[in-house]
Each structure stands twice: as C-alpha cells, then as structure tokens.
C-alpha positions in Angstrom: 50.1 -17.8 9.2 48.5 -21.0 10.3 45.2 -20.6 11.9 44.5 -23.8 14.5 41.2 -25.0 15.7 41.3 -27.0 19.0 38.0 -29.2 18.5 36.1 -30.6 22.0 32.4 -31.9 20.4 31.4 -34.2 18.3 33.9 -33.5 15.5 36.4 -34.2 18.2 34.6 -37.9 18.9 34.6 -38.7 15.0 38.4 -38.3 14.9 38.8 -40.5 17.6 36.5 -43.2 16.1 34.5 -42.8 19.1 31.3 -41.4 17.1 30.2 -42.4 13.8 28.8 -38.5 12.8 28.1 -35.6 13.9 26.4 -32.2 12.4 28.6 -29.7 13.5 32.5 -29.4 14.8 32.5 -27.5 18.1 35.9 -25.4 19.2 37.2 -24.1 22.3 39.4 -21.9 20.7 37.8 -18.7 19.3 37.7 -18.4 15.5 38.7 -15.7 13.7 37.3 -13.9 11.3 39.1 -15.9 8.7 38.4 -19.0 9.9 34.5 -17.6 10.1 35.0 -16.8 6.1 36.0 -19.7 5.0 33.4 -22.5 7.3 30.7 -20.0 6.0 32.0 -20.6 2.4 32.2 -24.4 2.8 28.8 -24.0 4.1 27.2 -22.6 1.3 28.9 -24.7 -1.3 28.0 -27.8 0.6 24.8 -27.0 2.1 25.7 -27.2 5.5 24.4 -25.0 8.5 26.1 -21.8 9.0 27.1 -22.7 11.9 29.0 -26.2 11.4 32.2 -24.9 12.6 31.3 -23.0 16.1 33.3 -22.2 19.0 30.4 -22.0 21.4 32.4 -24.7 23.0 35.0 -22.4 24.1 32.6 -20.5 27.2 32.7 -23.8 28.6 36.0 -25.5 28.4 38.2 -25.4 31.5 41.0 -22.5 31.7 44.1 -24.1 29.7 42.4 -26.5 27.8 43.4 -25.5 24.3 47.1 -24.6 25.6 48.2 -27.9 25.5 47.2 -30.1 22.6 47.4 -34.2 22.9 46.1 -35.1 19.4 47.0 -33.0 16.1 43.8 -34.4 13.3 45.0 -32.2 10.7 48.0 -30.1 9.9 49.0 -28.0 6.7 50.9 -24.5 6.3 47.4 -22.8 7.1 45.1 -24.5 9.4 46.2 -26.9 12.3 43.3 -29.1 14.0 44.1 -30.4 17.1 42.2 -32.1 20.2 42.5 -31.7 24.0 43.5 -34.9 26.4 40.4 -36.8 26.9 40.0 -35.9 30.4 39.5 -32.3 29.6 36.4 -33.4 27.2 35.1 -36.4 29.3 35.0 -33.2 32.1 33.2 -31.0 29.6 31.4 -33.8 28.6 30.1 -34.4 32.4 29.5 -31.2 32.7 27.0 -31.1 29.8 25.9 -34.3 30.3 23.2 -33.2 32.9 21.0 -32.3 30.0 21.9 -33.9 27.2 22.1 -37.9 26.2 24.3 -37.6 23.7 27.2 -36.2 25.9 26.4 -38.6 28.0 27.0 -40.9 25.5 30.2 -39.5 24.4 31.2 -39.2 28.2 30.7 -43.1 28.5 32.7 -43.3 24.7 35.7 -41.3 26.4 35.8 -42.8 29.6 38.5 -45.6 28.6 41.0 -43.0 27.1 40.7 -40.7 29.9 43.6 -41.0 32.9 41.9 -40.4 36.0 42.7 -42.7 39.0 39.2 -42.9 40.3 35.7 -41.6 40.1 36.2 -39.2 43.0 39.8 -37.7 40.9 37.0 -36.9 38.1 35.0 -35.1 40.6 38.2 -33.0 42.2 39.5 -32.5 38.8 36.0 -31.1 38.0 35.3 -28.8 40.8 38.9 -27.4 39.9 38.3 -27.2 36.7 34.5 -25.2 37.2 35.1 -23.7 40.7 32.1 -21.6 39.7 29.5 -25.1 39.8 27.5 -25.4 43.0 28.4 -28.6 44.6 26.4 -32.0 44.1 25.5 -34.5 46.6 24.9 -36.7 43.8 27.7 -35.7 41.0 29.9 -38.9 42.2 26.9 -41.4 41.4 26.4 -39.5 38.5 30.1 -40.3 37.4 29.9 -43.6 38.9 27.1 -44.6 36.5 29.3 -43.3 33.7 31.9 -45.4 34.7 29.8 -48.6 34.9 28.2 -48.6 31.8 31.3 -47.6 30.1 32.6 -50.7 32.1 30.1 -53.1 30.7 
C-alpha cells in the first residue's frame, strides 16, 4: 500500500525552490498511524521535533484540496508526496498571513505561480473556499499589497 502525503507549508515552498528551509513539513492530508511511526522514528534518529511531519495543516485547507494533486515531489511503492496548485496554498497562505510574516512571505513567493485573473478572483476564490470567514473591508488591499511587492 502506498501511503501519500499532500504537503501545503513550508516543506511544500522548499520543493518548489521558493524557501530555502524550513523546520517542519505541514500536510493537509491526515496521517496515519504508520506514517506517525515512521516521522517519529526519523525524529529520534535525527534529532528532529516530534512533530516535523504534522498535518495540523489539514483543519485549514479548503474542501478538495488534497483531491487533486498538481506537483508529485516524491514517489516510490510506499509513500507518494505530492503538492496542491499554488492557488490553493497562496489561499491558505492569505488566510494565515494575518498573523504570521512568514506566510506572508511565502504568499508573496507564490504569488507568480498561482493563476488567478485579478486580486478581486483571489478574494471570491477565498470567500468560496472559507465561507465560514467574516468578511473584510480591507482583505482586497491586503491582497493588493501581496501582489505589489510580489510585483517589485
């Protein structure tokens, strides 16, 4: 059986050659318990964090997102590792960007590989995508300023 991880953090960045590092690999699929195993075996024989393969990413990617792959990192007979369409993580990215710089960052990175037609499709595509967000005056600036900077 071949056990896939779709990654969406900064793992996801790295195999793009958008990020230089990260510390952990974040996916939107849910692990299983032999997936778990193994990254907590790999942790203790490398000295990483227990939790450098996660899928806390996977409460906040949009419904679908791991259905349909765009990028396949790695693939053997027992573990596939594949990675959304750059618009679904530049959303997730937006999304988390509120709070953090570094997905900002990484929002601005992806903002040349994503496909959306204008700033105003990311915000559409986002309110469809997290129906359960309250709405924001100021989310198109916000995305705007992405834009720009990844622009310049």
């Amino acid at each position: 059986m071949t056990e896939t991880i779709v990654l969406a953090g900064g793992a996801y960045m790295t195999f793009l050659k958008l990020r230089e590092a990260t510390a952990d690999a974040d996916s939107i699929t849910i692990l299983s318990g032999q997936v778990k195993e193994a990254a907590a075996a790999v942790a203790d024989r490398h000295g990483l964090k227990p939790t450098w393969l996660n899928d806390n990413a996977a409460a906040f990617a949009p419904p679908g997102a791991a259905a349909e792959p765009t990028y396949t990192f790695f693939d053997d007979e027992s573990l596939r590792i594949e990675g959304p369409h750059p618009d679904t993580v530049f959303l997730m990215k937006v999304a988390a960007s509120r709070s953090a710089t570094s997905d900002r960052s990484d929002a601005i990175a992806l903002w040349r590989s994503c496909t959306f037609e204008s700033t105003q499709a990311v915000v559409d595509r986002f309110y469809e995508a997290y129906p359960h967000e309250e709405f924001d005056p100021f989310f198109l600036d916000f995305v705007a300023g992405i834009a720009e900077q990844a622009a310049s």
